[in-house]
Residue, then its C-alpha position, 0 to 999 in steps of 0.5 A: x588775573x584771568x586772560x580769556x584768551x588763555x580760556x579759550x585756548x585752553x578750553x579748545x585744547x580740552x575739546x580736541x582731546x575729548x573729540x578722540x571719544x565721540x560719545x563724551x562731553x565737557x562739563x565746565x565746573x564754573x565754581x567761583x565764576x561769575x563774569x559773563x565774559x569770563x564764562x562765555x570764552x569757555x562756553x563759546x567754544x562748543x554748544x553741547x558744552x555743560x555748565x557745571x554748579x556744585x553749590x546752590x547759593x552761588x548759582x543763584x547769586x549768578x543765575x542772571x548770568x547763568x540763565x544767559x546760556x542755552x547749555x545745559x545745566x549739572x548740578x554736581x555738588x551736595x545737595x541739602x534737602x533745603x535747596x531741592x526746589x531750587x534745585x530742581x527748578x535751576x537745573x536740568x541734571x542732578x549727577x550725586x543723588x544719592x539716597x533713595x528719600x532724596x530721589x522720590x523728593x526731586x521727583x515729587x518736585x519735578x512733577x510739581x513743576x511739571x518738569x522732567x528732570x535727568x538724575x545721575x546716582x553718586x557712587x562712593x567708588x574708592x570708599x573715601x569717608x570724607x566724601x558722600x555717595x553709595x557705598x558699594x556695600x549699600x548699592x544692591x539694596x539701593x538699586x532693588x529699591x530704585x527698581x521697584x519704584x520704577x516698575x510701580x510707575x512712581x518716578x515719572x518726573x525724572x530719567x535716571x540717566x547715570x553715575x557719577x563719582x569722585x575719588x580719594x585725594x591723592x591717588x596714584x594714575x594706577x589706582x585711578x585707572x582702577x577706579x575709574x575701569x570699575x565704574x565702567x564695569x558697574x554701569x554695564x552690569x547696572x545698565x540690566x536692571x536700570x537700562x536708561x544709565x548710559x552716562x558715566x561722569x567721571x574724571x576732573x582738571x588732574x584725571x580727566x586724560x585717565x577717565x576719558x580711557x576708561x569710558x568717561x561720558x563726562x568730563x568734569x574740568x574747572x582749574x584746567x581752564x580757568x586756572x587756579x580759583x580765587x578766593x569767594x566771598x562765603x559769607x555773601x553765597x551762604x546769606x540766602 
């Protein structure tokens, strides 16, 4: 059973910690959230809180409920080249772009909308398989490609405005904080070619302490707030 009271406190707790680096946010991942009443204990506690989606079905199974809040909204998860569009128009951020065919669609779409749209690149920084994102082999290509569009004017409707990235399962404090250092490091060096990348989300419900010290902008918490997720109805989000 989830106590909104216990949502509070915990989301304030979070926010007090994040308040020590004055340049960083929380971002909520509302996964399995529906209830208005649940989230707004949450989201209540601060108004440059993000609301955090990772699944375009389910935001739009509850995006009567979403659309109810001012704050701005992520999207964090995979994106299929199918829910673009519904992507774009749902969303004012897209943290895990990470292919140049899918940058140049959700800027024809933006423009489309007449909307302009923050996109962040998902880098693969601990290399794990089962994840998506850029591989640090594929990056410099990658970013000579994405520079070559901006100088040509080609990428109007969006800002690329900075990294993302989840690590492996199971991973030590001391290879997280290594991780985690390394992303610092390639904003800055990415920041010469690409200057508008000034944010950096990193760091969930386990981590988020670790990515806070290595210069985390975002902090990406679910669990660390609304306690253990239940069970959803797949069948139901995948009907669309």
């Amino acid at each position: 059973m989830i106590y909104l009271k216990n949502i509070e406190k915990n989301t304030k707790l979070i926010l007090n910690k994040i308040s020590l680096f004055p340049y960083t946010k929380l971002a909520i991942a509302t996964k399995t959230h529906f209830n208005f009443d649940v989230l707004n204990s949450a989201l209540n506690c601060n108004k440059n809180i993000i609301i955090a989606e990772n699944r375009i079905q389910e935001a739009e199974e509850k995006w009567e409920v979403l659309q109810q809040f001012p704050h701005k909204k992520h999207f964090i998860g995979t994106l299929q080249s199918n829910k673009v569009k519904k992507a774009v128009e749902m969303f004012d951020c897209i943290e895990t772009v990470d292919s140049l065919k899918l940058l140049i669609r959700i800027n024809k779409i933006a423009g489309d909308m007449g909307k302009k749209l923050e996109i962040f690149l998902n880098i693969n920084i601990s290399e794990d398989k089962n994840k998506s994102g850029i591989s640090l082999e594929k990056l410099d290509n990658f970013i000579s490609e994405i520079v070559i569009y901006i100088n040509a004017k080609n990428l109007n409707n969006i800002k690329i405005s900075g990294l993302f990235t989840i690590l492996k399962n199971d991973l030590s404090n001391e290879k997280k904080n290594e991780y985690y250092a390394q992303m610092k490091k390639l904003q800055i060096a990415l920041q010469t070619k690409i200057p508008s990348i000034i944010e950096l989300s990193m760091g969930m419900s386990g981590d988020y302490t670790i990515a806070l010290q290595e210069g985390a902008t975002i902090v990406r918490v679910g669990q660390g707030i609304f306690g253990k997720r239940e069970c959803v109805n797949f069948a139901l989000l995948n009907k669309k």
